[in-house]
C-alpha positions as CSV (number, residue, x, y, z in Angstrom):
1,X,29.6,45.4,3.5
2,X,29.1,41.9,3.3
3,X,25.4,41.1,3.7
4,X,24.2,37.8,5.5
5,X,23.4,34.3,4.0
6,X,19.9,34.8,5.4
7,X,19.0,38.3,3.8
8,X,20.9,36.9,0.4
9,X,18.4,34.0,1.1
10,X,15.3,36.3,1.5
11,X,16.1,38.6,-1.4
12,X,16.4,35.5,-4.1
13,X,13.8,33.5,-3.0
14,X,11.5,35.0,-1.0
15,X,9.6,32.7,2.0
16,X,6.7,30.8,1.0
17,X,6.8,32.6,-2.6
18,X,6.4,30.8,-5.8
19,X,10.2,30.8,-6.6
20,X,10.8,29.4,-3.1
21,X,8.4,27.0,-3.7
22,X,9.6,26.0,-7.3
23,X,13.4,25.5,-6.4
24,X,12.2,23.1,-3.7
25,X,10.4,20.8,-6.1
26,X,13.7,20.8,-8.5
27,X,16.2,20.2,-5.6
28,X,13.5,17.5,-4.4
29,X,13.3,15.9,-7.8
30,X,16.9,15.9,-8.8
31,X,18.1,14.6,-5.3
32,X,14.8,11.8,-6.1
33,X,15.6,10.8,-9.8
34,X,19.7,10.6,-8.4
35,X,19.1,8.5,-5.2
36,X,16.1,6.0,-7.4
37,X,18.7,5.6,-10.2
38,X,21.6,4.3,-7.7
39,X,23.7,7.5,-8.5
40,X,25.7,9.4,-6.7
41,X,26.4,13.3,-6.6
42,X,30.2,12.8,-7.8
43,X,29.2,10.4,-10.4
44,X,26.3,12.9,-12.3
45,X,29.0,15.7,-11.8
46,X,31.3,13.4,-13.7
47,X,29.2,12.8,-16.7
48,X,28.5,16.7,-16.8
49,X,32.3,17.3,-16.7
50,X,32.5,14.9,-19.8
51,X,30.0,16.6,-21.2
52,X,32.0,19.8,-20.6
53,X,28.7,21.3,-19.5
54,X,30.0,24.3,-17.2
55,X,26.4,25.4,-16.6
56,X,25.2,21.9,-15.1
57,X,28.6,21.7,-12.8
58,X,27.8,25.2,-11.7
59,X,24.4,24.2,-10.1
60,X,25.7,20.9,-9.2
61,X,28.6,22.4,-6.7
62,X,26.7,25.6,-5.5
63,X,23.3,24.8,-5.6
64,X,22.3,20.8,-5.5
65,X,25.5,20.1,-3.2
66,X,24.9,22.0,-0.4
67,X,21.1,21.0,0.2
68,X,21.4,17.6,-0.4
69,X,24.6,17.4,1.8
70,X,22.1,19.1,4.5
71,X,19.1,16.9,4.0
72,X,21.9,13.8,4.5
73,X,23.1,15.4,8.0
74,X,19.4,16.6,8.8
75,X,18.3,12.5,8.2
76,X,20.7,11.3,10.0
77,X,20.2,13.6,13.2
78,X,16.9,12.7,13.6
79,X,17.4,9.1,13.0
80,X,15.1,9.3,9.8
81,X,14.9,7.2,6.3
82,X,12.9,7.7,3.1
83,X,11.5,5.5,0.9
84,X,14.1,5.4,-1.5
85,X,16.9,4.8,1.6
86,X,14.3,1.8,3.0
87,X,14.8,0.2,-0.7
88,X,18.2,0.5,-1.3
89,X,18.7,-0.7,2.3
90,X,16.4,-3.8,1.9
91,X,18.1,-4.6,-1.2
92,X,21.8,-4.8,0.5
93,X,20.1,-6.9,3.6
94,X,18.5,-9.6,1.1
95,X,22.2,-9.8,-1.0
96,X,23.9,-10.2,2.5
97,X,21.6,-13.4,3.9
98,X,19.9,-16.3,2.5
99,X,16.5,-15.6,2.0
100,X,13.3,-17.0,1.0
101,X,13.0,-18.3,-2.5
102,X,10.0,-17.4,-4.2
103,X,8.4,-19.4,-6.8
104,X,6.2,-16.4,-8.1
105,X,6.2,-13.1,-8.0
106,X,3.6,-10.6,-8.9
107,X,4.4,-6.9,-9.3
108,X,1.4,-4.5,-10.0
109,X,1.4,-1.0,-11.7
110,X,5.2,-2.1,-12.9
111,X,5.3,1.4,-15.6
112,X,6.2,2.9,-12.3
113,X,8.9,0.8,-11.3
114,X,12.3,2.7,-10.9
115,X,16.2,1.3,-10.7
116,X,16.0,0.5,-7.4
117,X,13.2,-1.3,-6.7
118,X,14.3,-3.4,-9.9
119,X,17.4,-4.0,-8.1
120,X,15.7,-5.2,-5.2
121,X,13.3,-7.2,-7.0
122,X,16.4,-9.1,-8.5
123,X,17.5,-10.0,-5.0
124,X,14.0,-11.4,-4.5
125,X,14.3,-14.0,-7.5
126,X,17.5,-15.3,-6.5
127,X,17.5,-18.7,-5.3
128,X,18.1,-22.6,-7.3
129,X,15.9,-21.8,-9.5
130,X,14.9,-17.7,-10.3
131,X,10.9,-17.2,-9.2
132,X,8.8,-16.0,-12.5
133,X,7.4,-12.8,-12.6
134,X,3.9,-11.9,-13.2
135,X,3.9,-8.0,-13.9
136,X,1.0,-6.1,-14.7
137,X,1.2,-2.4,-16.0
138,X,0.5,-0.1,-18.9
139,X,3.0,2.4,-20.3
140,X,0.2,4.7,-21.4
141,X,0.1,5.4,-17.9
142,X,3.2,6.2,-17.1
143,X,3.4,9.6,-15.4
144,X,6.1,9.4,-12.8
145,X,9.3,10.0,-14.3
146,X,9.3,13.0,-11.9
147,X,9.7,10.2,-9.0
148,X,12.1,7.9,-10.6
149,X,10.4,5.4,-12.4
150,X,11.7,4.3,-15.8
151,X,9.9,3.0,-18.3
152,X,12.7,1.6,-20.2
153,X,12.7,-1.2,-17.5
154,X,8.8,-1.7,-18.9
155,X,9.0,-1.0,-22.3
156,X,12.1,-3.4,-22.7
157,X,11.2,-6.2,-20.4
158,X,12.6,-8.9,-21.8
159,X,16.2,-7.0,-22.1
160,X,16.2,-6.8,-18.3
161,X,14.4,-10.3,-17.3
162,X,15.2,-12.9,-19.6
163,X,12.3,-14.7,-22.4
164,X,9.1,-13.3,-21.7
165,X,5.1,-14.1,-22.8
166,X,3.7,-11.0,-23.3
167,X,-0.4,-10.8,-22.7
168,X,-2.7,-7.5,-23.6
169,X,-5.9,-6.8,-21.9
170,X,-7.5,-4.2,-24.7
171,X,-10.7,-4.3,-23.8
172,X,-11.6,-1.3,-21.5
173,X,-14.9,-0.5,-19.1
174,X,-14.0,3.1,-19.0
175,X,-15.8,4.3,-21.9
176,X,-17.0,3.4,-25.3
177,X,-16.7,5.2,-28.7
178,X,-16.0,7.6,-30.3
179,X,-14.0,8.6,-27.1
180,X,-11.9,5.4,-27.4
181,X,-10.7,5.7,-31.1
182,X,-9.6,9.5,-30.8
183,X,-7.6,9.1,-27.4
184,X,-5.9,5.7,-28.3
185,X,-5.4,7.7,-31.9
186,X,-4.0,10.7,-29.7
187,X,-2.0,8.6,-27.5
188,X,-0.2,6.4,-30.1
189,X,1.1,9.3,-32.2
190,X,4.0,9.1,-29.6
191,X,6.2,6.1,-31.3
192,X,7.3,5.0,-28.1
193,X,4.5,3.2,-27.0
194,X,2.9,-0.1,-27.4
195,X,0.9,-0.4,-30.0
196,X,-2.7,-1.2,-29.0
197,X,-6.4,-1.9,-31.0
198,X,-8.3,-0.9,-27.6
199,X,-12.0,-2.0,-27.6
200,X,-14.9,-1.1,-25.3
201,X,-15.9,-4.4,-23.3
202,X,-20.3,-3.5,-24.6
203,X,-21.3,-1.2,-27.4
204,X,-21.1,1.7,-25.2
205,X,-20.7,5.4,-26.8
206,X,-19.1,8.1,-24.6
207,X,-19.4,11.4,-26.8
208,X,-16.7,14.0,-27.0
209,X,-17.2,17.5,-26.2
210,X,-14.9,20.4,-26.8
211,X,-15.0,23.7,-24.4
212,X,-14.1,27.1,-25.5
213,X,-13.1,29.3,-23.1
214,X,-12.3,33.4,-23.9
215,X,-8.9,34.7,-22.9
216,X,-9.6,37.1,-19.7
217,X,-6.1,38.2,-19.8
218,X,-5.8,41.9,-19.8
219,X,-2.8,43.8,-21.2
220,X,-1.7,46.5,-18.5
């Protein structure tokens, strides 16, 4: 007897369970990182079918398809954008018309900036002579790759906006040593990142303390 989409539904992920919960942060997060890196479903299935990954096609047709193909059709029934279809939007207006040029431009927290809102940021410095940029970031701060930001557009600046001067502010008014030596030590053992001789702005000392904690599991 064939049993119903809804009890199939129920008996794999369960309402409000953790699993339910789980699978809708990974669809949200796929369909995120795919829409902020101007993909398209039938281009990512593409580079997993030249991969010859079978597994990634799998959930790609029967899993990621079908809910983002109903999140598309739910926007667009209730007349609805996110952020990502505001950009992308924006982006296609500004290439389409003349518009303001812009000597300067100053973009703030740019670790987080994603392919989109690069793209749109191009069509901002278009005009007889490109605007400048004046970015401001840190990619030791960089924590939302989840969200679609790409830290290849920070890390490689100059690759993606032409001759650059490149300023460091590495004195902090967070906190003082021997805090500031064992983090920056901590952070740097990633090769990725910029290099950086941080220095408290005052002979301040922060002390480092380590908790213990005992292990309150119990074996059933």
């Amino acid at each position: 007897q064939e049993i119903p989409q809804e009890t199939l539904y129920d008996m794999v992920l369960p309402k409000n369970s953790l699993k339910e919960k789980a699978f809708i942060r990974l669809a949200v997060t796929f369909i995120t990182l795919m829409k902020t890196n101007c993909k398209s479903l039938e281009e990512i299935r593409n580079q997993a079918r030249m991969a010859d990954d079978e597994r990634s096609l799998f959930i790609i047709d029967n899993i990621i398809t079908p809910v983002y193909d109903k999140y598309v059709q739910y926007m667009r029934e209730k007349n609805l954008k996110d952020f990502t279809d505001i950009t992308i939007e924006a982006t296609s207006i500004c290439n389409q018309k003349e518009g303001e040029e812009y000597k300067y431009i100053i973009v703030d927290e740019f670790q987080d900036i994603s392919m989109d809102r690069y793209r749109f940021l191009l069509t901002m410095r278009k005009g007889k002579e490109q605007a400048q940029l004046f970015c401001v970031g840190d990619d030791w701060q960089s924590i939302y790759r989840f969200s679609g930001s790409d830290i290849s557009l920070f890390s490689q600046f100059e690759k993606f906006n032409g001759p650059t001067e490149e300023l460091k502010i590495e004195a902090t008014h967070r906190f003082g040593e021997p805090l500031l030596q064992r983090s920056s030590d901590f952070v740097q053992q990633n090769p990725a990142q910029k290099k950086k001789k941080l220095r408290p702005d005052k002979d301040r000392v922060t002390y480092l303390a380590f908790a213990g904690y005992e292990d309150l599991k119990k074996e059933r």
